[in-house]
C-alpha positions in Angstrom: 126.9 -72.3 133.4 124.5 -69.7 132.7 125.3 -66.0 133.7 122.4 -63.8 135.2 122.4 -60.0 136.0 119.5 -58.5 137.8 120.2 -54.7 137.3 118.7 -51.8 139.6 119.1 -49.6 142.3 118.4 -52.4 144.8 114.2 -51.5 144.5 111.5 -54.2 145.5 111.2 -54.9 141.9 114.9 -55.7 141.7 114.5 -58.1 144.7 111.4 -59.6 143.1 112.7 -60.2 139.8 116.3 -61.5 141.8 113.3 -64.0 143.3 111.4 -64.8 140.0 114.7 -65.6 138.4 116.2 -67.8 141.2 113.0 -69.7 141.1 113.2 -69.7 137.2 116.6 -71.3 137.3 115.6 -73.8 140.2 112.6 -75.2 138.0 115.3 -75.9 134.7 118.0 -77.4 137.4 120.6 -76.0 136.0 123.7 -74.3 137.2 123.8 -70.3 137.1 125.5 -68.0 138.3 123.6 -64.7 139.4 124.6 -61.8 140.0 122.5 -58.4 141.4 124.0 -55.0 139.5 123.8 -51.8 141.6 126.6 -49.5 140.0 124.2 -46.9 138.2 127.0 -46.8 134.7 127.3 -50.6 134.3 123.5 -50.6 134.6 122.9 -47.9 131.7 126.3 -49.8 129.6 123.4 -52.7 129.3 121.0 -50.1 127.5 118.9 -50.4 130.4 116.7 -47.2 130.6 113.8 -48.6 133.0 114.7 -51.3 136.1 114.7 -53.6 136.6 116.8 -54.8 134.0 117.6 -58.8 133.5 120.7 -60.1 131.2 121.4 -63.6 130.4 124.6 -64.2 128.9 125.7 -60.7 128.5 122.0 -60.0 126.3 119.6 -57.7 127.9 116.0 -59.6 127.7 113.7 -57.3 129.8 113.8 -54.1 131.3 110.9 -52.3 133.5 108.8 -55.0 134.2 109.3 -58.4 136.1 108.8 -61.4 133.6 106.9 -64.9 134.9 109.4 -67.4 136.2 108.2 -69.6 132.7 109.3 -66.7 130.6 112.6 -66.2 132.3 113.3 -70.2 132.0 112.5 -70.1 128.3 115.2 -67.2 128.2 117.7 -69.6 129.9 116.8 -72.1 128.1 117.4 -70.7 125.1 120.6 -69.5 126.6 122.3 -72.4 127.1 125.1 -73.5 125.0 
């Protein structure tokens, strides 16, 4: 099972890219496990300086911008044990 954080405040980004990366995970048909992060100092533990922030696995991939839904698959993906 894959692991997802989406990381922010709770923003429309952060909903968007909670969205983009259910959709993501939907298209692979694969089981994850996602998770939204609100708590301001487990968001900035990630290295996260902009949000939204998205970590797969524990890895931070992308902070401050929303990535496509193909982008984030390839991430899970590449993830995946």
């Amino acid at each position: 099972m894959v692991n997802i954080k989406v990381l922010g405040p709770g923003c429309a980004n952060c909903r968007k890219l909670e969205e983009v990366a259910r959709e993501a995970v939907a298209s692979l048909g694969v089981q994850a496990e996602i998770t939204k992060v609100t708590d301001m100092n487990e968001i900035i533990a990630h290295d996260v300086l902009k949000t939204p922030g998205l970590v797969i696995n524990g890895k931070l991939v992308s902070s401050g911008r929303i990535p496509t839904p193909a982008t984030i698959a390839e991430w899970v993906r590449a993830a995946m044990p």
